[in-house]
N, C-alpha and C positions, 0 to 999 in steps of 0.2 A: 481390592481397590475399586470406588465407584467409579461409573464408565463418567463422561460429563460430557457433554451436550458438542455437537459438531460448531464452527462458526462459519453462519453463512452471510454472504454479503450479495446485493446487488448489484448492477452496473453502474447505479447512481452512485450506491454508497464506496464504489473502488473509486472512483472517479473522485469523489470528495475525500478519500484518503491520499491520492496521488494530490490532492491540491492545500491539503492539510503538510505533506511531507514537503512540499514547495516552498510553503510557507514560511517553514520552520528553518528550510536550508537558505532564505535571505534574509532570515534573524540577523539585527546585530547582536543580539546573544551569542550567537557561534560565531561572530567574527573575529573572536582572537584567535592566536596565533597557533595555540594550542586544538582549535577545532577547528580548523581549515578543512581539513578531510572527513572530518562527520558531514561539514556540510557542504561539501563538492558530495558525499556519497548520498544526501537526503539528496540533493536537489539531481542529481543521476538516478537515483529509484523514481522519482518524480517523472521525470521524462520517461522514462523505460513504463510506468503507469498509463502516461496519457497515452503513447503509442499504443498499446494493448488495448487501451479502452477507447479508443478514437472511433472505433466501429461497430463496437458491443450492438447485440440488439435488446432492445428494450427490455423484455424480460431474462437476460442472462443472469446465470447467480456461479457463486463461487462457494463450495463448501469446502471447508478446511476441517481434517480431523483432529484430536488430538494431538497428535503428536507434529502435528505442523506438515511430516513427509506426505500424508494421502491427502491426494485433492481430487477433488470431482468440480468437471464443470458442465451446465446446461445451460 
């Protein structure tokens, strides 16, 4: 199996994910009834987001492997 590339991200670009998942969780697209709790859980990882990145320093980066569990951060 070929290995494939790690995903790294930025502080900017976490920051623009937690506000992308914000987003999403004050859709009315998810406001029926049936996705109440998708989007109580986007707009919960949202916050849980900007906490975490509320203090980054400008060059911090987040590398995620493969398989999602190893993560390195600098």
């Amino acid at each position: 199996m070929a290995k494939t590339q790690p995903t790294i991200l930025h502080a900017n670009e976490v920051q623009a994910l937690g506000e992308r998942l914000r987003a999403r969780g004050e859709s009315r697209l998810l406001a029926s009834d049936d996705n109440k709790h998708l989007s109580a859980d986007l707009r919960l990882a949202a916050k849980v987001i900007a906490a975490l990145t509320a203090n980054l320093p400008r060059g911090f980066v987040v590398t995620i492997e493969n398989g999602g569990l190893g993560r390195e951060w600098r």
